[in-house]
C-alpha positions as CSV (number, residue, x, y, z in Angstrom):
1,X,142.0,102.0,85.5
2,X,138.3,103.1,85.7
3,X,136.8,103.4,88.9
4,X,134.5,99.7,88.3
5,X,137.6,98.1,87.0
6,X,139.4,98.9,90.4
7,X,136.3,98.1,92.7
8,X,136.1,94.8,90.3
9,X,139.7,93.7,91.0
10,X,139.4,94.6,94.6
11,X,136.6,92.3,95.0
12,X,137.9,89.5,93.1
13,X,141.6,89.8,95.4
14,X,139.4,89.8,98.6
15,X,137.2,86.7,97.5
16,X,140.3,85.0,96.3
17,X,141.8,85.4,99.4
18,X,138.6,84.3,101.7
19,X,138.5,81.4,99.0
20,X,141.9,80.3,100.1
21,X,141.6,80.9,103.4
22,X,138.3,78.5,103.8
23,X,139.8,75.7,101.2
24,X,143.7,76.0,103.1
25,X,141.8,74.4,105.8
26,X,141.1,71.0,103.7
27,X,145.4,71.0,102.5
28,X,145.9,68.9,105.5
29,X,143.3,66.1,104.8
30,X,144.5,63.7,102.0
31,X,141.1,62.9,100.2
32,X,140.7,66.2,99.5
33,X,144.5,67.8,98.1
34,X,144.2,67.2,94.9
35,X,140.4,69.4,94.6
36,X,141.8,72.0,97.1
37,X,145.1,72.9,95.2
38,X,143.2,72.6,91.8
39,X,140.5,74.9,93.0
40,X,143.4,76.8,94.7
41,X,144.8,77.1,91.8
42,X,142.0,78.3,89.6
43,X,141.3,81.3,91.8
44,X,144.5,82.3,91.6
45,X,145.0,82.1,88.0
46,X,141.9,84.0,86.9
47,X,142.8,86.8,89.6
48,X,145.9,86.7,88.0
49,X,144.5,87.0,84.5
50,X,141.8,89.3,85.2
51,X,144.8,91.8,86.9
52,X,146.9,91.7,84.1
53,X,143.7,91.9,81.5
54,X,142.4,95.1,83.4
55,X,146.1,96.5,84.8
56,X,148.3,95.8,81.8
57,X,146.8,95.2,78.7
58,X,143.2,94.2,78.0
59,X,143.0,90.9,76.4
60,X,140.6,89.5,73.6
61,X,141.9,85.9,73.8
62,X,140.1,84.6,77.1
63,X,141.6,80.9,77.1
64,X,143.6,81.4,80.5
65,X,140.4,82.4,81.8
66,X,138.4,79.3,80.4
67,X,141.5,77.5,82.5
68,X,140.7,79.3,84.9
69,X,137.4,78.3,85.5
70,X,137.8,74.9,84.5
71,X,140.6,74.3,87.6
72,X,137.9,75.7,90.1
73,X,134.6,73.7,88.6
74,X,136.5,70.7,88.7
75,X,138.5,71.5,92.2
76,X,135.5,71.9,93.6
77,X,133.2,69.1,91.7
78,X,136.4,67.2,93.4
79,X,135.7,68.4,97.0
80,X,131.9,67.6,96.8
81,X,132.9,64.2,95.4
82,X,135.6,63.4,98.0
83,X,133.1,64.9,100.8
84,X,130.3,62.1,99.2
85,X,132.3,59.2,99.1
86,X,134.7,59.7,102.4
87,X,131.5,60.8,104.5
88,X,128.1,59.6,104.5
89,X,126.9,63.9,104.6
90,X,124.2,62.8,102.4
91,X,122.4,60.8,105.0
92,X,122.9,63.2,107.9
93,X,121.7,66.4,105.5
94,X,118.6,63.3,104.4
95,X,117.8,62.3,108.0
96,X,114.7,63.9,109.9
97,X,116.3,66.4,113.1
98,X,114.6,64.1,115.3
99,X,116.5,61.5,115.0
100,X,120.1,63.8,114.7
101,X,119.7,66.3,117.3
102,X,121.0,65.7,120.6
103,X,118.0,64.4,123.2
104,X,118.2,64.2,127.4
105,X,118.0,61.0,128.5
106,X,114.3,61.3,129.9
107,X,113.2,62.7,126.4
108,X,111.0,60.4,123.7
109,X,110.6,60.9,120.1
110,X,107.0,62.5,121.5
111,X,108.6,65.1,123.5
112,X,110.1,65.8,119.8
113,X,107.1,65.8,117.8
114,X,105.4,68.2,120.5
115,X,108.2,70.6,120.5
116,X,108.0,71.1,117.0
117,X,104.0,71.0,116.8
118,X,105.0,74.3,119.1
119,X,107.7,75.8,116.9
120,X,105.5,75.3,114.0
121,X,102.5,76.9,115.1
122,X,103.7,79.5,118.0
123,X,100.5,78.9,119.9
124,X,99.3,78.2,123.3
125,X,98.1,74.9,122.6
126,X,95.8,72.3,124.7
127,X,96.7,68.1,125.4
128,X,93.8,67.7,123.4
129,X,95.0,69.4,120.0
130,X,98.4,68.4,120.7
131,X,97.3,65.1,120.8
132,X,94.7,65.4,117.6
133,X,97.2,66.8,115.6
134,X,100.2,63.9,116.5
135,X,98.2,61.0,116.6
136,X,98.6,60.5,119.9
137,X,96.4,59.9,123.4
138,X,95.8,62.4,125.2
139,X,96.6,61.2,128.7
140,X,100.3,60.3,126.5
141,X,100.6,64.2,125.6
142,X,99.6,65.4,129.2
143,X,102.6,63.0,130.8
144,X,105.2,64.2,128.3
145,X,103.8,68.0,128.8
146,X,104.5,67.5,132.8
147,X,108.1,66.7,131.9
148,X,108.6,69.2,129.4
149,X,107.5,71.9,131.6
150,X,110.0,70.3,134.6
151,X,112.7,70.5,132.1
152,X,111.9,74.7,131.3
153,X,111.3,73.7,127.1
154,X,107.2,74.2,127.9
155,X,105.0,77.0,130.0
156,X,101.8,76.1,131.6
157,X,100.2,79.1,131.1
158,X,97.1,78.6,132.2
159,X,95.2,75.5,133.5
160,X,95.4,72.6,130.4
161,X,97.2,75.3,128.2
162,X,100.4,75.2,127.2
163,X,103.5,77.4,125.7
164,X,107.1,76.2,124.2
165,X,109.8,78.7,126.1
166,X,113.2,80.1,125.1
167,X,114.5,76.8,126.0
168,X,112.4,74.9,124.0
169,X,113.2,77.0,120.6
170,X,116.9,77.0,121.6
171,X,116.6,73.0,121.7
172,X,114.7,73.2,118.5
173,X,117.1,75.2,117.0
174,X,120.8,74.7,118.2
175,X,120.1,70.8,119.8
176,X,121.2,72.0,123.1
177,X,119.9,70.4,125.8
178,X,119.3,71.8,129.3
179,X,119.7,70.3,132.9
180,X,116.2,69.9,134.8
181,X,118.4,71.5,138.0
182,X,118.4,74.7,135.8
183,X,114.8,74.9,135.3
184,X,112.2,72.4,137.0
185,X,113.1,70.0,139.9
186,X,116.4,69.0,140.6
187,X,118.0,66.3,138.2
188,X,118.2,64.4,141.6
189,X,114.1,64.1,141.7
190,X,112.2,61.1,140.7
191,X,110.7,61.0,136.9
């Protein structure tokens, strides 16, 4: 066995292995056996095949490989379709982040919108373009800027200018949300 052949087996034993790993997990969840063993199954085989092709004898004929394959296209177009039709995935992968990602309780769909005006454009930005560039008033973007900045997700960095923090990008980016005790005024204060 050539030096590729072994690093080429090798690799397809480990990703056979990872692949049943992940897709073990699914076993224990009925609507999706049946595409788990049969993509199981397919990885298995065409390890199988491609050892004995490069180990013991190479072979011409590559219908167990074609098998192969087949088992793990439909094993897997089986998982996708099971996913679909058990889940509704495609309207959580659909839906804008607004509407998904966790929000405090004092937060509005603006607070949103201005965050991700931020993220977008990683600029200190004024009420006045914040509220140009949302469609909103200004005295509307100044009032959600106050809170923002009580809650740690926005600097004031200078008077009328403002700058999203490492809060606000973790928000942005994980949907975490903070407590206004950690950063701002005590969650005890008055909105």
């Amino acid at each position: 066995m050539t030096l590729i052949q072994s690093y080429n087996f090798l690799m397809a034993a480990v990703s056979a292995t990872g692949l049943t790993y992940l897709l073990a997990n699914f076993v224990g969840n009925r609507q999706y056996r049946w595409p788990v063993v049969c993509t199981m199954v397919g990885v298995l085989l065409l390890v199988t095949t491609y050892t004995l092709a490069v180990v013991v004898a190479p072979v011409t004929d590559l219908t167990l490989d074609a098998i192969a394959l087949l088992a793990i296209v439909l094993g897997l177009a089986g998982i996708v379709d099971a996913g679909r039709n058990g889940a509704d995935w495609a309207n959580v992968v659909a839906t804008d982040p607004i509407k998904v990602r966790p929000t405090e309780e004092w937060m509005t769909p603006l607070d949103d919108h201005i965050l991700s005006l931020f993220h977008s454009t990683h600029l200190v930005l004024t009420p006045s373009i914040i509220a140009y560039n949302l469609d909103y008033s200004r005295s509307e973007v100044s009032r959600r800027l106050s809170e923002l900045v009580d809650a740690g997700y926005v600097d004031r960095v200078a008077k009328g200018k403002y700058r999203m923090t490492e809060s606000g990008e973790q928000y942005l980016s994980t949907g975490r949300t903070t407590t206004r005790g950690l950063f701002g005024r005590s969650a005890s204060s008055s909105d």
